[in-house]
Each structure stands twice: as C-alpha cells, then as structure tokens.
N, CA, C and O atoms as a Maestro MAE file, in Angstrom:
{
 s_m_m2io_version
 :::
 2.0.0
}

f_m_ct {
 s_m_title
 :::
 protein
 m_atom[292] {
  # First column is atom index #
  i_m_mmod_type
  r_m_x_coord
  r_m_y_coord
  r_m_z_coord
  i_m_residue_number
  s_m_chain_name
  s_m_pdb_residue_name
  s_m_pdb_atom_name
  i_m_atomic_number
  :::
  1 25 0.837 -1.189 0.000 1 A "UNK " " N  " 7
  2 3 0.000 0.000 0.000 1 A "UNK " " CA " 6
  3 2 0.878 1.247 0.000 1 A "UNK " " C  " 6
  4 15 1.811 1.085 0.787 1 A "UNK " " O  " 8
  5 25 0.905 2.258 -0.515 2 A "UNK " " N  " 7
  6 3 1.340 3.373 -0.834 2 A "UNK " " CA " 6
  7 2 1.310 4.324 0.634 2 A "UNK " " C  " 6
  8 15 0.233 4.137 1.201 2 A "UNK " " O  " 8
  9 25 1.888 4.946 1.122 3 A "UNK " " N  " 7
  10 3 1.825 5.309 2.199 3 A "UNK " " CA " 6
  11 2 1.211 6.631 2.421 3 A "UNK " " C  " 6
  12 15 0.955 7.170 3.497 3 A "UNK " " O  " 8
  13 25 0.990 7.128 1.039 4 A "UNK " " N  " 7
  14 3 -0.354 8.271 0.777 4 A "UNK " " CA " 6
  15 2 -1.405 8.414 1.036 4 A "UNK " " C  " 6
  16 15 -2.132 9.356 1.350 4 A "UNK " " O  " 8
  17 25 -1.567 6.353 0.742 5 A "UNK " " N  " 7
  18 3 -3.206 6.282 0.269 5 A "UNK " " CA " 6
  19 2 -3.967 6.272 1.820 5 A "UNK " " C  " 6
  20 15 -3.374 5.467 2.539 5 A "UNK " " O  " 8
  21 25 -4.883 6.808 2.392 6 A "UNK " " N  " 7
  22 3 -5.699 6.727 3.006 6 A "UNK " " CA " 6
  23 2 -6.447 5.479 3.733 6 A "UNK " " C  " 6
  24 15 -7.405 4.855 3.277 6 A "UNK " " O  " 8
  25 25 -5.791 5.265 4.962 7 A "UNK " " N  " 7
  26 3 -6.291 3.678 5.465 7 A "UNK " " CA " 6
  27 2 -7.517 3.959 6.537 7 A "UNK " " C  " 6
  28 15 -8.050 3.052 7.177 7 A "UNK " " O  " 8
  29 25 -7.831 5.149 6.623 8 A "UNK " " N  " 7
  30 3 -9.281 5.692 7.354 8 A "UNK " " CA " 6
  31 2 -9.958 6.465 6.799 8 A "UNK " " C  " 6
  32 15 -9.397 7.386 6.205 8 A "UNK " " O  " 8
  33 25 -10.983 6.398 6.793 9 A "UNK " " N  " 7
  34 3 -11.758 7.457 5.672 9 A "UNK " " CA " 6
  35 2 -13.026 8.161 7.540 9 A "UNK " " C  " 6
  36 15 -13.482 7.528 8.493 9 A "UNK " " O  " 8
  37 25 -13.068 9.335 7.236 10 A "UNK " " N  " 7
  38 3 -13.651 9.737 8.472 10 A "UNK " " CA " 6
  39 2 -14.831 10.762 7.565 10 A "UNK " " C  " 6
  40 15 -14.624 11.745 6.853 10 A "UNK " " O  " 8
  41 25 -16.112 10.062 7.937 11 A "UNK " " N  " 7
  42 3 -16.947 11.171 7.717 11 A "UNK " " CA " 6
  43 2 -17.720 11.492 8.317 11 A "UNK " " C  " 6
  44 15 -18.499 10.728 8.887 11 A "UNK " " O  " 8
  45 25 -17.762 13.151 8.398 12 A "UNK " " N  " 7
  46 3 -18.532 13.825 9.054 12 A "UNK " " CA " 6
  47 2 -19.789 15.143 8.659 12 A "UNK " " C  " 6
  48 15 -19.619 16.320 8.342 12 A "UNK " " O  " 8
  49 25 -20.715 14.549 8.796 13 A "UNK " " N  " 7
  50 3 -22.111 15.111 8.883 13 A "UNK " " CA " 6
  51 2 -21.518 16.579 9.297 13 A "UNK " " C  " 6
  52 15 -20.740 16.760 10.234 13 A "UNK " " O  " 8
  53 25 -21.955 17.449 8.551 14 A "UNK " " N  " 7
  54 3 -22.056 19.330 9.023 14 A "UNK " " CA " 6
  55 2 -23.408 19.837 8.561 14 A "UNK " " C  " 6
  56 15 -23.711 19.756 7.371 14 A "UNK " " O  " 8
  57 25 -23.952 20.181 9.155 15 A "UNK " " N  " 7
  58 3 -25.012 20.978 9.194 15 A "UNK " " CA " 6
  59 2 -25.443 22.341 10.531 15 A "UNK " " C  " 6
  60 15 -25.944 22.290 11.654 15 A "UNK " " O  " 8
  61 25 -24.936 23.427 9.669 16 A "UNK " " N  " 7
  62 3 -24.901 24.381 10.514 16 A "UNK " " CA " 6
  63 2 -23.596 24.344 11.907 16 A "UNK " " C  " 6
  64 15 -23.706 24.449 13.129 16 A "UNK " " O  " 8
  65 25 -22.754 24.201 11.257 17 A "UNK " " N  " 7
  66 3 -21.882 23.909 12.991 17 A "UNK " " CA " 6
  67 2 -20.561 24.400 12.603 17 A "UNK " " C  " 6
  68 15 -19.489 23.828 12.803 17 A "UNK " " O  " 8
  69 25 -20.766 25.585 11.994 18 A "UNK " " N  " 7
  70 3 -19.617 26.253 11.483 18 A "UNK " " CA " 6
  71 2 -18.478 27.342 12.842 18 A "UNK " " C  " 6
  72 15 -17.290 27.661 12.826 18 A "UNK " " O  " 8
  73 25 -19.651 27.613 13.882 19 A "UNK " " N  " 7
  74 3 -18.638 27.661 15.172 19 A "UNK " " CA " 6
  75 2 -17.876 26.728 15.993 19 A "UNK " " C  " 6
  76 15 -17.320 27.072 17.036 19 A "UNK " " O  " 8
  77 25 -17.851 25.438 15.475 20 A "UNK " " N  " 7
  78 3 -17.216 23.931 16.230 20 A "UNK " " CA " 6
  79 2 -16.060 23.402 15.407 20 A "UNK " " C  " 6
  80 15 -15.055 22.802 15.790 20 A "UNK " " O  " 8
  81 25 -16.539 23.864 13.840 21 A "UNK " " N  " 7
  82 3 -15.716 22.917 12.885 21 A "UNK " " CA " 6
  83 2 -13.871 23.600 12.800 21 A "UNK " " C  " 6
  84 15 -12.988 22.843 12.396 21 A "UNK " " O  " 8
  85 25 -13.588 24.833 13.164 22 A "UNK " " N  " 7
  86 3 -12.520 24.608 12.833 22 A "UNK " " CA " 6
  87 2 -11.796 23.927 14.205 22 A "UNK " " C  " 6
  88 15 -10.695 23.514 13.843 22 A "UNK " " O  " 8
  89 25 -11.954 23.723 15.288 23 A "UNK " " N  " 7
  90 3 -11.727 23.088 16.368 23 A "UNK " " CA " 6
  91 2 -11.692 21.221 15.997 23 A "UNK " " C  " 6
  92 15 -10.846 20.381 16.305 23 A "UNK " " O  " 8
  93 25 -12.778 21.110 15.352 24 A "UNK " " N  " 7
  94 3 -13.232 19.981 15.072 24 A "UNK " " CA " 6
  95 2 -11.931 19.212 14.242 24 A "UNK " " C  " 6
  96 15 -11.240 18.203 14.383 24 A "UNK " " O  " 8
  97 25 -12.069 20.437 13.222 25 A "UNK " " N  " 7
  98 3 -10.914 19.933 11.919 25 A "UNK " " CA " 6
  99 2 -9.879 19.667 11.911 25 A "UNK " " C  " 6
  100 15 -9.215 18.780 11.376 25 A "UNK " " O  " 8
  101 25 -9.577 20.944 12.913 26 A "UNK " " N  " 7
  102 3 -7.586 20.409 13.617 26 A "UNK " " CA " 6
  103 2 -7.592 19.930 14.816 26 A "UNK " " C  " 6
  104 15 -6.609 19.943 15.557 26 A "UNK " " O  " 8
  105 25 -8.785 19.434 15.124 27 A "UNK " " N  " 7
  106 3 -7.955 18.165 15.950 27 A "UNK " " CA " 6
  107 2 -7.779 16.747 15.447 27 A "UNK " " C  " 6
  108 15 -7.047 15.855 15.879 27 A "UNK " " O  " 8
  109 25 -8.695 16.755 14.347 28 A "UNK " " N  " 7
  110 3 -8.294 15.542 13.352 28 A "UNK " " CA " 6
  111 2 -6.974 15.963 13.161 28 A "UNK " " C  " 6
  112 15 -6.195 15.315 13.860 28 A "UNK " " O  " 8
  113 25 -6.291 17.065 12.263 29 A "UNK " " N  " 7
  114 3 -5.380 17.322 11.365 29 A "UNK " " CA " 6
  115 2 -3.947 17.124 12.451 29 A "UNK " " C  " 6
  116 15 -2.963 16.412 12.250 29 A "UNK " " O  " 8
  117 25 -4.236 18.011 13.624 30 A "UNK " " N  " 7
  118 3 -2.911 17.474 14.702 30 A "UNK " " CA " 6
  119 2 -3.033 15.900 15.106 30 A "UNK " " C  " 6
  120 15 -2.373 15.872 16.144 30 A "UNK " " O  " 8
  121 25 -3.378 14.923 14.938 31 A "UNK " " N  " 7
  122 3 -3.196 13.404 15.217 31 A "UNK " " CA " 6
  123 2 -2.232 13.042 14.424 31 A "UNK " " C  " 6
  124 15 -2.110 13.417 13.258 31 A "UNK " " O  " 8
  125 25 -1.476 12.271 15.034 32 A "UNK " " N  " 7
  126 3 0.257 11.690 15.228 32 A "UNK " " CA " 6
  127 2 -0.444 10.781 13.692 32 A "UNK " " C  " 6
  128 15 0.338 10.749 12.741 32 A "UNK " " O  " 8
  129 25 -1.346 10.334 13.555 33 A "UNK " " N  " 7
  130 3 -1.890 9.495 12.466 33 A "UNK " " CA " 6
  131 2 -1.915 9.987 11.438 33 A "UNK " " C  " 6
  132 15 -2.646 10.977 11.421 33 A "UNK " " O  " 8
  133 25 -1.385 9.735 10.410 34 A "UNK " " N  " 7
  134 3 -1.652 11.119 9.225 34 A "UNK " " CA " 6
  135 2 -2.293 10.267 8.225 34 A "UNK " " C  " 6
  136 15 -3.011 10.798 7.378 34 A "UNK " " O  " 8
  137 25 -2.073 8.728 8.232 35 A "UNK " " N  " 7
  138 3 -3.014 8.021 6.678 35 A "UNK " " CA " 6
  139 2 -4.425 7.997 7.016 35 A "UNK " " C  " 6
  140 15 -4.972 6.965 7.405 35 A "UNK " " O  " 8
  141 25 -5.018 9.082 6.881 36 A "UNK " " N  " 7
  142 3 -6.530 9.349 7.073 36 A "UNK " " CA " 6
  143 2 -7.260 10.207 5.364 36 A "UNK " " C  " 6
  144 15 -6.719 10.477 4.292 36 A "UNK " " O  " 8
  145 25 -8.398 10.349 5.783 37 A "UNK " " N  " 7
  146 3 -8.580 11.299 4.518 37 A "UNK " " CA " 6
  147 2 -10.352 11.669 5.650 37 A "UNK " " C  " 6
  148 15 -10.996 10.861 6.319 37 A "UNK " " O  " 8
  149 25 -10.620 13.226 5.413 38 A "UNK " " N  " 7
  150 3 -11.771 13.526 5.842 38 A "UNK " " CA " 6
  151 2 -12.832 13.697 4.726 38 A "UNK " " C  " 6
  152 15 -12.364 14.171 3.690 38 A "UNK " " O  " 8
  153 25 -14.191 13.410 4.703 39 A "UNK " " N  " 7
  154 3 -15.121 13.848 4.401 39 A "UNK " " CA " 6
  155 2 -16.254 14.339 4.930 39 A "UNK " " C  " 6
  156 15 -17.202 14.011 5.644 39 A "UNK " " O  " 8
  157 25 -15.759 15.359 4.245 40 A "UNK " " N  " 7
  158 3 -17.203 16.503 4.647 40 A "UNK " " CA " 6
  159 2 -18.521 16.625 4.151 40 A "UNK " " C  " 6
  160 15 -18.776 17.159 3.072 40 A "UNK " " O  " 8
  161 25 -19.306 16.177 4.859 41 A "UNK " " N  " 7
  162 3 -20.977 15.942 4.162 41 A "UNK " " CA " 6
  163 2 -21.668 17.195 4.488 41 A "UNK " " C  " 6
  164 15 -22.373 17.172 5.497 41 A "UNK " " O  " 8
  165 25 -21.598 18.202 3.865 42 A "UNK " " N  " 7
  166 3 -22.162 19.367 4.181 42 A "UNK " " CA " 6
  167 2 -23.676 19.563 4.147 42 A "UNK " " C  " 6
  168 15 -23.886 20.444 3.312 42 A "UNK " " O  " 8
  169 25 -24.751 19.167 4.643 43 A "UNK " " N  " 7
  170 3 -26.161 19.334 4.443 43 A "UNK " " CA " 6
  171 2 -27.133 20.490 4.277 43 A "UNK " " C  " 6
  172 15 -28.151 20.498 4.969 43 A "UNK " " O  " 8
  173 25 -26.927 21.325 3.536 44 A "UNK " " N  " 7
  174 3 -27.647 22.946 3.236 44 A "UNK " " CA " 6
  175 2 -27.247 23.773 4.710 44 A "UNK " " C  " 6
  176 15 -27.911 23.828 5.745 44 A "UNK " " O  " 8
  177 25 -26.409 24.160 4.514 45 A "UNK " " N  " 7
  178 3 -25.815 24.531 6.156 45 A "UNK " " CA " 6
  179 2 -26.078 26.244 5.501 45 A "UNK " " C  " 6
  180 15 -25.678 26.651 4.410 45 A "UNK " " O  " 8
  181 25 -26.701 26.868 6.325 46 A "UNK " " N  " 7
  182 3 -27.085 28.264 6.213 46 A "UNK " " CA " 6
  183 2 -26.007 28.922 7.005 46 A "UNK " " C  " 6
  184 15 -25.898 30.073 6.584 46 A "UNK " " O  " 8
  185 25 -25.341 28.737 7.768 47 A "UNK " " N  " 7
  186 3 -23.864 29.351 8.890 47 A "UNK " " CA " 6
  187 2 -22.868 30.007 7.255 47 A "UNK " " C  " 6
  188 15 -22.998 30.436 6.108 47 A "UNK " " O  " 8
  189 25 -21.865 29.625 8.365 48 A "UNK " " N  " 7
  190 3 -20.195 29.656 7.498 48 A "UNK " " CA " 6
  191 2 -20.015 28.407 7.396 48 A "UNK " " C  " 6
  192 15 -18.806 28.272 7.209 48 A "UNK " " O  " 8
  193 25 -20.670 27.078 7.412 49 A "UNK " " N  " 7
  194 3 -20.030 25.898 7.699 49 A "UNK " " CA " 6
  195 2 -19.046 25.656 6.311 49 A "UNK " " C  " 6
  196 15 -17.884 25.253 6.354 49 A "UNK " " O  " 8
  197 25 -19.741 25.974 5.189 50 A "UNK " " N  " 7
  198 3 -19.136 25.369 3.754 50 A "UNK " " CA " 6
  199 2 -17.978 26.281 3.890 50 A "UNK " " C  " 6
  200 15 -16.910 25.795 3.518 50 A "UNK " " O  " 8
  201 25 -17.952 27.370 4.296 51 A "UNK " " N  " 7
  202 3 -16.701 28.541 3.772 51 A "UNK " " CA " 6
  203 2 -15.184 27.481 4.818 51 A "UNK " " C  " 6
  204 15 -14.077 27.070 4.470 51 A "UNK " " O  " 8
  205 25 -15.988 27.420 6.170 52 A "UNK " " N  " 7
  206 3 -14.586 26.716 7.111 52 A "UNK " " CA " 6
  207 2 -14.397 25.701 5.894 52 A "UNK " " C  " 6
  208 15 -13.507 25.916 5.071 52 A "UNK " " O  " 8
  209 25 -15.300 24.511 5.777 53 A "UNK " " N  " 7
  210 3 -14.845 23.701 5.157 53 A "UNK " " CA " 6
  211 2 -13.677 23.576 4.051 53 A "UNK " " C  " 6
  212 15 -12.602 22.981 3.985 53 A "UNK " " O  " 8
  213 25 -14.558 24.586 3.061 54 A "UNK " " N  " 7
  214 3 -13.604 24.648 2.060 54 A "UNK " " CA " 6
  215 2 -12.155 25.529 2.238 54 A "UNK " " C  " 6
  216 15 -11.113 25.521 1.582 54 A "UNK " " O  " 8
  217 25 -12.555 26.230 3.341 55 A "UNK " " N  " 7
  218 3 -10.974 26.955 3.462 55 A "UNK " " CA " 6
  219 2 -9.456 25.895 4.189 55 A "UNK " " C  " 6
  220 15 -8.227 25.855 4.150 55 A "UNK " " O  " 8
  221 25 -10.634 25.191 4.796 56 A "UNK " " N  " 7
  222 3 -9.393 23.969 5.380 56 A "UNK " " CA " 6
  223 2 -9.126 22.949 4.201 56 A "UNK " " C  " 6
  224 15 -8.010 22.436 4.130 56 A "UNK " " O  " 8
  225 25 -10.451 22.519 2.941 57 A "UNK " " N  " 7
  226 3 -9.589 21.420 2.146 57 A "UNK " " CA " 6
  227 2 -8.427 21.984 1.665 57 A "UNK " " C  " 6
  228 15 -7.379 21.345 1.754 57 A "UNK " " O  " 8
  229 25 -8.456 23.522 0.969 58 A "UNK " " N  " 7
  230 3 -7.539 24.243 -0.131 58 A "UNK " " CA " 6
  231 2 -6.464 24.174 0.703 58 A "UNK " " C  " 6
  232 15 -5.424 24.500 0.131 58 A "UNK " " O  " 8
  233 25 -6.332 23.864 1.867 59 A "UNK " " N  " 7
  234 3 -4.672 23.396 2.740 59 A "UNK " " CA " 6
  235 2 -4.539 22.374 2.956 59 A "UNK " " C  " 6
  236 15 -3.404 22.135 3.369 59 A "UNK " " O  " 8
  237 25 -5.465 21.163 2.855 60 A "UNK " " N  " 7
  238 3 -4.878 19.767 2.938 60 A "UNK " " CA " 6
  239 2 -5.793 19.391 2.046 60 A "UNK " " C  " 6
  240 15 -6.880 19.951 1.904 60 A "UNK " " O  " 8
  241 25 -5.346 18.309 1.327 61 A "UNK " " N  " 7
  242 3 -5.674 17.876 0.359 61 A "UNK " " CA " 6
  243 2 -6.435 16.969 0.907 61 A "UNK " " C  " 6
  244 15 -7.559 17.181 0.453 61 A "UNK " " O  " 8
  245 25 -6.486 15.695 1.932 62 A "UNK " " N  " 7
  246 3 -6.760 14.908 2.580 62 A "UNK " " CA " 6
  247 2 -8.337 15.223 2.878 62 A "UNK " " C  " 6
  248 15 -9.107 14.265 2.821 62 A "UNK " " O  " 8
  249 25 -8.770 16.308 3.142 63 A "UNK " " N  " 7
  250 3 -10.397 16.847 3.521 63 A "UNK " " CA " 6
  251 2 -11.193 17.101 1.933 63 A "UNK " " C  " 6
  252 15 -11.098 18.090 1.207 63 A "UNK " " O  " 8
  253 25 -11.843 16.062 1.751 64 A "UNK " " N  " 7
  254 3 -12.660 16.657 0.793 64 A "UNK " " CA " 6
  255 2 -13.902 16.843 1.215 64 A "UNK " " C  " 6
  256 15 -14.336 16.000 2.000 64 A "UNK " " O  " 8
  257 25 -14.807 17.996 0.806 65 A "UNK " " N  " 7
  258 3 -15.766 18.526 0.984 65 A "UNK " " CA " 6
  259 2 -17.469 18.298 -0.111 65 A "UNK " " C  " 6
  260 15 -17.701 19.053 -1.055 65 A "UNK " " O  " 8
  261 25 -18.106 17.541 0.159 66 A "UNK " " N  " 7
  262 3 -19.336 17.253 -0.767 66 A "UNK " " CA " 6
  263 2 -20.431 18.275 -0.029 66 A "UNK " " C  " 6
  264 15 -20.577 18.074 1.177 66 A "UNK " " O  " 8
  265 25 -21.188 19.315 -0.608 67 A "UNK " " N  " 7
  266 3 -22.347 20.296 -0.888 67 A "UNK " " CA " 6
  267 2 -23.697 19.350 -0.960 67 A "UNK " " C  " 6
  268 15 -23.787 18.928 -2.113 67 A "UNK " " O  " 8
  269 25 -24.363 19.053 -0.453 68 A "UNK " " N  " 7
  270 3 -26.088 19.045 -0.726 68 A "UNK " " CA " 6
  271 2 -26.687 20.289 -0.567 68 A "UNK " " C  " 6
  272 15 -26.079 21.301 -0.219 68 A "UNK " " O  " 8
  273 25 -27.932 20.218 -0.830 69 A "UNK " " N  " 7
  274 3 -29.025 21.198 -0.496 69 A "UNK " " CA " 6
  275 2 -30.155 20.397 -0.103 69 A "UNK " " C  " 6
  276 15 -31.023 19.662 -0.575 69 A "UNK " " O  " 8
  277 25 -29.702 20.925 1.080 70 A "UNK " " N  " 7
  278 3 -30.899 20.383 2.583 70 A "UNK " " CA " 6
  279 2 -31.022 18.936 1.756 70 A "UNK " " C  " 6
  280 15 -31.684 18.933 0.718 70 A "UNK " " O  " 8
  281 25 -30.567 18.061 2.083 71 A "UNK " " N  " 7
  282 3 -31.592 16.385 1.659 71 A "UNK " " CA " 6
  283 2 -31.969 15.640 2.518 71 A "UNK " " C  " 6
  284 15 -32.124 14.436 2.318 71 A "UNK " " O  " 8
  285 25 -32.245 16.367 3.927 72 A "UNK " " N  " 7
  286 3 -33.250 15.905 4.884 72 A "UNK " " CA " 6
  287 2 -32.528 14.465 5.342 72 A "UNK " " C  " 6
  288 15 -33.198 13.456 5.559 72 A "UNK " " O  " 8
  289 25 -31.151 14.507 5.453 73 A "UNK " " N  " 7
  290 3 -30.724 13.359 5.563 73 A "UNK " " CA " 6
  291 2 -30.827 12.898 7.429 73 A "UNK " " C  " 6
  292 15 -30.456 11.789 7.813 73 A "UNK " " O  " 8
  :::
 }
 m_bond[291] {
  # First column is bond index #
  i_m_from
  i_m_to
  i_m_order
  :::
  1 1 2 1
  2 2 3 1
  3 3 4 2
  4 3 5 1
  5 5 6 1
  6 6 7 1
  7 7 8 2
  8 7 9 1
  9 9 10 1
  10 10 11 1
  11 11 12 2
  12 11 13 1
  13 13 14 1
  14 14 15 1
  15 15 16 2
  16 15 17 1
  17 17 18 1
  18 18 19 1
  19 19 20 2
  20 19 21 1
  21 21 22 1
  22 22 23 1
  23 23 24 2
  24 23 25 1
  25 25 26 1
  26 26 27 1
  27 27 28 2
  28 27 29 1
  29 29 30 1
  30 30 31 1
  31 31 32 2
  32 31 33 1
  33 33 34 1
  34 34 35 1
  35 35 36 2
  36 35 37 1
  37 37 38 1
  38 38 39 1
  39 39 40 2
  40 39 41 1
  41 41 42 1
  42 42 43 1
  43 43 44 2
  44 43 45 1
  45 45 46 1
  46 46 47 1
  47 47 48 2
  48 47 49 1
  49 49 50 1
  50 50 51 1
  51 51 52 2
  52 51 53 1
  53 53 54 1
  54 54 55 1
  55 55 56 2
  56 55 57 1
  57 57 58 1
  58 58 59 1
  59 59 60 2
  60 59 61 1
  61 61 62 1
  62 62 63 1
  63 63 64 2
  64 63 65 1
  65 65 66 1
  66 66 67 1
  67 67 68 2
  68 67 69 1
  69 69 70 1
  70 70 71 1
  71 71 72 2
  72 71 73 1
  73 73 74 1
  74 74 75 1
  75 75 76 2
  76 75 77 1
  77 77 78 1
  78 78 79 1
  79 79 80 2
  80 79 81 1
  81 81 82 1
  82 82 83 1
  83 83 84 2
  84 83 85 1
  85 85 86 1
  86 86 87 1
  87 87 88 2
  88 87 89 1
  89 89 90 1
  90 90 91 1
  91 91 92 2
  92 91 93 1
  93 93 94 1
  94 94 95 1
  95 95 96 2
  96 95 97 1
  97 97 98 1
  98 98 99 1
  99 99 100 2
  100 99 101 1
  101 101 102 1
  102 102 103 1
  103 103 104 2
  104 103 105 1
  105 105 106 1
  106 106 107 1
  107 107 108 2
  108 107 109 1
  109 109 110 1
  110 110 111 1
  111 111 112 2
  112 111 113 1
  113 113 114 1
  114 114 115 1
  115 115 116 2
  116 115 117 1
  117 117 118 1
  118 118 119 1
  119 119 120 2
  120 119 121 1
  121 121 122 1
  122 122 123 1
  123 123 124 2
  124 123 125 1
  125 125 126 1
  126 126 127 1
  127 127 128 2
  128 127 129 1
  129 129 130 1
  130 130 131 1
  131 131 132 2
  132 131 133 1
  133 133 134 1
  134 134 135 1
  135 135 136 2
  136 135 137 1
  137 137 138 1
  138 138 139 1
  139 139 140 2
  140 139 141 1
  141 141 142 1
  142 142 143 1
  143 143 144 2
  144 143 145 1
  145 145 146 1
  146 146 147 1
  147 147 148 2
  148 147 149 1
  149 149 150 1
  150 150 151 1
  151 151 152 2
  152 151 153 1
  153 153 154 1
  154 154 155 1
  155 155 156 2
  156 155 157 1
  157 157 158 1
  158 158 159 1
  159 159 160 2
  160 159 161 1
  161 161 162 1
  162 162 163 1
  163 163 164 2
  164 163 165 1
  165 165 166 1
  166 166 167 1
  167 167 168 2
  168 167 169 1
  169 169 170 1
  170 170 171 1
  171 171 172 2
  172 171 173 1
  173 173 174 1
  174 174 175 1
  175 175 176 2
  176 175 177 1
  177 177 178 1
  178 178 179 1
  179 179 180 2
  180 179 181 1
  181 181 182 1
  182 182 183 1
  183 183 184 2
  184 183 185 1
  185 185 186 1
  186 186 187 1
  187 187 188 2
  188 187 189 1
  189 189 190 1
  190 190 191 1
  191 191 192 2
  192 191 193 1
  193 193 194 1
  194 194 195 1
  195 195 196 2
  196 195 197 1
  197 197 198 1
  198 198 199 1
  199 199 200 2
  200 199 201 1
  201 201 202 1
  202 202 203 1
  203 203 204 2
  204 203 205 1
  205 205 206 1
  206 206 207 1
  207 207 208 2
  208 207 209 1
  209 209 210 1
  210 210 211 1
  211 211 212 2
  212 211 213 1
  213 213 214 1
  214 214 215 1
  215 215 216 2
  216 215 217 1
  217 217 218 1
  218 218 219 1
  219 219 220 2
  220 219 221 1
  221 221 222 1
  222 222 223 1
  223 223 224 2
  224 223 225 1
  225 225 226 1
  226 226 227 1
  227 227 228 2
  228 227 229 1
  229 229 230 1
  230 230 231 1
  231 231 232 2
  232 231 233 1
  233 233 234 1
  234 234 235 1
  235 235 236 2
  236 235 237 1
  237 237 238 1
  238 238 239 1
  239 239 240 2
  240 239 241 1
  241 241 242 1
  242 242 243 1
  243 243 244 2
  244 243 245 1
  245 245 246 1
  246 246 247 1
  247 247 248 2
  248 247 249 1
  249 249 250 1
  250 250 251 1
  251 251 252 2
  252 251 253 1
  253 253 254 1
  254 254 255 1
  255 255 256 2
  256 255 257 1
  257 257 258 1
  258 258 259 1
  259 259 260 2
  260 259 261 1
  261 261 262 1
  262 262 263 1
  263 263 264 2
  264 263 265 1
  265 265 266 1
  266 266 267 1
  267 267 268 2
  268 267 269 1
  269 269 270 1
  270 270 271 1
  271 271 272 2
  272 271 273 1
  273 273 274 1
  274 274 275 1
  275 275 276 2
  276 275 277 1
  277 277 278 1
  278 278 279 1
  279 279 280 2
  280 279 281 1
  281 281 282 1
  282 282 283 1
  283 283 284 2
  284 283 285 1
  285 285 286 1
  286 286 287 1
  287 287 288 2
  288 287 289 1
  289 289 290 1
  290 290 291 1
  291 291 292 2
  :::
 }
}
C-alpha cells in the first residue's frame, strides 16, 4: 500500500456547525496518524459551515468537501 493512500476514511455530517468545525478539523489534522482522509458531508448549512470547510480542504488535500441542499438526511 502506498503510504499516501488513506487507510481511514472519516466522515462527518455538518449541518450548521460552522462555530465547532474549525476546532473539530484540527484536531483531526494534529493526530500523530496522518493516513486518514476527511469527508465533509455538508447538508444545506445556512452558517459559514461550507466557507470553514472549504478553506481547510484548499490546505490539505486529505479533507474533501461534498455540498447538498438540505436532503433531509
């Protein structure tokens, strides 16, 4: 296995919780563990949630970020 590739995949539900997430994000990002990769399930979040989001993938590549609109999930 490539030591790039991602041996945890972590996803996390955001909806509206754009005052938690950058706390949230780097404490994933400071773990001694680095073969991870985040996903971000963004659910019609009316906050800043998408802006944190996307401002933390454009610095690690590892966080990718997926957009719905509201799907009542």
């Amino acid at each position: 296995m490539d030591k790039t590739s991602p041996i945890i995949s972590i996803i996390m539900p955001v909806h509206n919780t754009g005052r938690y997430l950058a706390d949230c994000i780097s404490s994933i990002i400071e773990q001694s563990f680095t073969q991870w990769e985040l996903i971000a399930v963004n659910n019609g979040s009316t906050d800043n949630s998408l802006s944190v989001l996307e401002k933390f993938a454009q610095r690690d590549s590892r966080i990718n970020v997926l957009h719905l609109e509201n799907a009542n999930l």
